[in-house]
N, C-alpha and C positions, 0 to 999 in steps of 0.2 A: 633596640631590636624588638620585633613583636611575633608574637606566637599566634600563629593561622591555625584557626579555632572552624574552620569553614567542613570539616567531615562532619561538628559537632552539628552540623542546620542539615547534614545531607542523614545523621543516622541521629533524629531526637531519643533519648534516652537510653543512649548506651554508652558505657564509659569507653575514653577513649586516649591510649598511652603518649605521655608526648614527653621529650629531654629539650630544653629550652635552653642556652648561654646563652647570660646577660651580664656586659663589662662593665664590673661600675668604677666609678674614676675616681681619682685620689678626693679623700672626705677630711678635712680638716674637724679634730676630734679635740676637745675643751686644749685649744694650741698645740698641739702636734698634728701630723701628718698620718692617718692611717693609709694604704697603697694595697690593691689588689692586683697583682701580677697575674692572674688569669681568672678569666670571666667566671661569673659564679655561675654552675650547673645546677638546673631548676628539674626536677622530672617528676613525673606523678599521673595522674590521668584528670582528665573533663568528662562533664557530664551538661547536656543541656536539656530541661525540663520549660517550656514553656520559653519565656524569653528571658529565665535567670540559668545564667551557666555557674555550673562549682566547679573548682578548680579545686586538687587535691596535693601534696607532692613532699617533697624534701628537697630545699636549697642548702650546697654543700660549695663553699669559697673560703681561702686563704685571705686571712689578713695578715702584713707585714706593717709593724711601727716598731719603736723601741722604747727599752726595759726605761721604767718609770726610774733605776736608782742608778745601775750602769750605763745606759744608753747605748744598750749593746740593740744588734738586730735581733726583733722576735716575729718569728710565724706564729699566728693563732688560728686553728682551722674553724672554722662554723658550721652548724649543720643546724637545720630549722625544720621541723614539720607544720607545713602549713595546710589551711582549710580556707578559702576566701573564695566570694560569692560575687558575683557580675552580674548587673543590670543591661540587655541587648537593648539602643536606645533605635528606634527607625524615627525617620523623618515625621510620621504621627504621633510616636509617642514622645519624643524629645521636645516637644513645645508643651505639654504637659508633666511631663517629669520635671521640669524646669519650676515650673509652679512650688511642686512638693520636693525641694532639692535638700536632699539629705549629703553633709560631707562625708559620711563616714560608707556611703555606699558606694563601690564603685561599677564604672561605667565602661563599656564600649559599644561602638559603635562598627556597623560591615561585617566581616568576617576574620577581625584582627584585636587580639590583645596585646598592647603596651605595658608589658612586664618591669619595667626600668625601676618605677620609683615602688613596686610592690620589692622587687629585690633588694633593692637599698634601704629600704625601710627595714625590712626583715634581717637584713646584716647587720645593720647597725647598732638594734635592740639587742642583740645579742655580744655585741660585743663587752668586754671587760671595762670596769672603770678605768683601769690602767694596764697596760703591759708588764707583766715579770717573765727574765728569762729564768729558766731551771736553777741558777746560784743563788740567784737572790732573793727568789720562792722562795727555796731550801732556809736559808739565813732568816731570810722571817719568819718563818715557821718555828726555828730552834730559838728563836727569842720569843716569841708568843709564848712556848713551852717552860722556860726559864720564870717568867712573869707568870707567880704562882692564880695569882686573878688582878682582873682590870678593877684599881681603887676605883671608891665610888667619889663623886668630886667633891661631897664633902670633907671627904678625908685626906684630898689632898687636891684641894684647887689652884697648885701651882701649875700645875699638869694639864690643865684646862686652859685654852683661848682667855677664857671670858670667866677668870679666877676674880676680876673684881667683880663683876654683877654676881658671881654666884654669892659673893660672902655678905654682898648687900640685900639679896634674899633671904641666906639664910638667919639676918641679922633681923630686919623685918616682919619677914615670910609674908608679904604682899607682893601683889603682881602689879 
């Protein structure tokens, strides 16, 4: 879906409110499945100075995956403050910004922004490494707390992946 940005060229430099839903579709996350059961809500205001528009807002969407140890269902809500800048590209300048193409800037063109992959981007960063529900938070938590401090892997390089390279280091101490 795209957000009609066309009051911003009728009224230059004056912010202007706008509530955007954009549906993002199921995202395969390091092999599981994360799922948004309703579209993320974008809102915030525009401002268009010359031919760069900012875009201002807070995007707020439900993730649904499951708990990393029970595999129970978990909702995790999101909510993102965002600030990102837009390039208006017209048919004179688009053969020359082509030249000096920057990825990191974004672009549109007419009187329409394609929000899709700025929301998906923005969901995604935010999401957790892994999903925990409320139990199994809790239970890790009370063994973190039990475990008076994390050895250091000198002292116990069983505990470690990679207890033989460490002992080979610490046997040598070259790299």
């Amino acid at each position: 879906m795209v957000l009609d940005v066309s009051q911003a060229f009728l009224r230059p430099g004056e912010r202007i409110a706008f509530r955007h839903e954009e549906p993002i579709p199921p995202q395969l996350i390091f092999g599981e499945t994360v799922t948004f059961p309703a579209p993320a809500v974008m809102t915030g205001d525009f401002l268009l100075e010359g031919s760069t528009l900012y875009l201002t807002g807070t995007l707020e969407v439900t993730a649904q995956g499951r708990c990393a140890y029970c595999l129970s269902d978990v909702s995790y809500p999101v909510s993102k403050d965002f600030a990102e800048v837009f390039l208006h590209l017209d048919r004179m300048t688009r053969q020359t910004q082509r030249v000096a193409d920057d990825d990191e800037q974004m672009t549109f063109e007419g009187k329409e922004i394609d929000l899709a992959q700025l929301a998906l981007t923005l969901t995604v960063l935010e999401l957790p490494m892994r999903f925990e529900c409320e139990n199994c938070s809790e239970e890790s938590d009370e063994e973190e707390v039990g475990h008076e401090s994390r050895a250091c892997q000198k002292e116990t390089p069983t505990e470690h992946p990679f207890s033989a390279l460490q002992q080979l280091l610490t046997k040598d101490q070259e790299v």
